[in-house]
N, C-alpha and C positions, 0 to 999 in steps of 0.2 A: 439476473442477480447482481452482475455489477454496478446497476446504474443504483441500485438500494443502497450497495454501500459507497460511492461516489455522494450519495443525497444524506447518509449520515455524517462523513466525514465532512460536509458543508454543514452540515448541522452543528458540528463542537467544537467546530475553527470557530472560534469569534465570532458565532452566528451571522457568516458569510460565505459568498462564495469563492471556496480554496480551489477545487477541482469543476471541470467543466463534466457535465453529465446530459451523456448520451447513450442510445445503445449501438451505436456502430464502434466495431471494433477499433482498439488503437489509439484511442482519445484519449486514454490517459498514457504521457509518457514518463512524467517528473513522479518523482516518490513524494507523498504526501501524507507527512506525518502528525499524529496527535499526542501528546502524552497527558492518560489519567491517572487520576488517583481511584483505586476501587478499593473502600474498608482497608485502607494505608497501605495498601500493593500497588504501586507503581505499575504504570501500564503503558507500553511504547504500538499504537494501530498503526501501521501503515497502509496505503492504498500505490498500489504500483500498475506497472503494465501489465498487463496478463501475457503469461507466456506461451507464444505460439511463435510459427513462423509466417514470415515479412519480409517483402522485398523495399519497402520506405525505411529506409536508411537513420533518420530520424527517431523512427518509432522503434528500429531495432537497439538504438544505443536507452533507451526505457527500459525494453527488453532486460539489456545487459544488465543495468542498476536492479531490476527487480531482482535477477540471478543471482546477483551477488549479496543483497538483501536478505532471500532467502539462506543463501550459505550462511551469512553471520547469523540468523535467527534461531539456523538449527545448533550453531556452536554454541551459543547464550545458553539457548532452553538444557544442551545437557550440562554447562557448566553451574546453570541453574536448578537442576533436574526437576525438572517442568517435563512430563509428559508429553507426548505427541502425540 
């Protein structure tokens, strides 16, 4: 399922390649974001590291950015009240 959305978010970045796409775990470390327009809703995707654990030092500070990603996402959506 990852590497699909790795292969879309190359698809709306500027019709290039933003994220590298593989399916071995870990490849993605950087947060790589899009923002659309959907019928004038603003729309912020992101693609992060998937959260698991890891001993590559590297891949854990992606980790961390995603963590905290997610925290702000969930504080947005309830001060947006967006459903989860």
């Amino acid at each position: 399922m990852r590497p699909l959305l790795h292969a879309l978010t190359n698809r709306w970045t500027a019709q290039r390649e933003a994220a590298i796409v593989t399916h071995v775990p870990g490849t993605t470390r950087d947060i790589v974001e899009l923002s659309l327009d959907i019928g004038g809703l603003p729309v912020l995707v992101a693609d992060t590291a998937g959260l698991r654990d890891t001993t590559d030092e590297v891949e854990k500070i992606g980790i961390e950015r995603a963590r905290k990603a997610l925290v702000l996402f969930r504080l947005l959506s309830r001060f947006h009240s967006i459903p989860l």
